[in-house]
C-alpha positions in Angstrom: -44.9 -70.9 -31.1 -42.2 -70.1 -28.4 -43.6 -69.4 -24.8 -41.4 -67.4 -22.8 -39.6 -69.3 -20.0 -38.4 -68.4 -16.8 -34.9 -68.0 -15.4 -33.6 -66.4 -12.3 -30.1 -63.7 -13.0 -27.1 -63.9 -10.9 -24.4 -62.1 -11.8 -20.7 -62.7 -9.6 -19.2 -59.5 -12.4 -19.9 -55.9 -11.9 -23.2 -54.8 -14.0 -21.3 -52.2 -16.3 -20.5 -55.4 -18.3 -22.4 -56.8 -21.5 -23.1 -60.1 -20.7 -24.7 -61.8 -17.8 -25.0 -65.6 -16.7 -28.6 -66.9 -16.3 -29.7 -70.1 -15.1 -33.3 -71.5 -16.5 -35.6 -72.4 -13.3 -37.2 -75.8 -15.2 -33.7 -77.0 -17.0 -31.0 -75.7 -14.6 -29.4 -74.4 -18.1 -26.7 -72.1 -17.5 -26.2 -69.5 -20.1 -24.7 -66.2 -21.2 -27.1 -63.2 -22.1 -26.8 -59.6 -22.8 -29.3 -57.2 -20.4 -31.5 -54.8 -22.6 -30.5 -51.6 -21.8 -34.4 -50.6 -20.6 -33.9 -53.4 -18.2 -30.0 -52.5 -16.8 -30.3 -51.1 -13.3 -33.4 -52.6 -12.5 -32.5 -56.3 -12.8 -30.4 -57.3 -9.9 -28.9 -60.5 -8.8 -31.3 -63.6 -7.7 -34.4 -61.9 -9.4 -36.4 -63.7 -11.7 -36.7 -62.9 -15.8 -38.9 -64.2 -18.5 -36.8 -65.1 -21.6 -38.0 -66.0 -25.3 -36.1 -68.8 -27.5 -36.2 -69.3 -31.1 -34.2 -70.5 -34.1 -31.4 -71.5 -31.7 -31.1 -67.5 -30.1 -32.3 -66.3 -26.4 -34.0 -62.4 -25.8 -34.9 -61.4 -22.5 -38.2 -60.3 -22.7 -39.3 -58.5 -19.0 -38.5 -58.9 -15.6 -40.8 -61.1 -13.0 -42.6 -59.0 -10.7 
């Protein structure tokens, strides 16, 4: 079972593009991911998101209150 992890957004490119750079807040992983388009224009940079992994991919799941 995969728990979901969290990782806090920062973003230096405009928010119109597709993918974003996310760093996890236990590993200090940097990585690319796309934003779900429920979740574009709420997500802004430096907030925290909760992320899923398995079989090797990544899926944002919600952002941190």
């Amino acid at each position: 079972m995969t728990y979901p992890s969290s990782c806090k957004f920062k973003s230096p490119l405009p928010l119109l593009l597709l993918l974003f750079q996310l760093m996890d807040l236990f590993s200090y992983e940097a990585f690319q991911l796309t934003i779900p388009l429920e979740l574009r224009g709420e997500v802004e940079e430096g907030d925290e998101i909760e992320y899923i992994q398995a079989l090797g991919r990544k899926k944002i799941e919600r952002k941190k209150s």
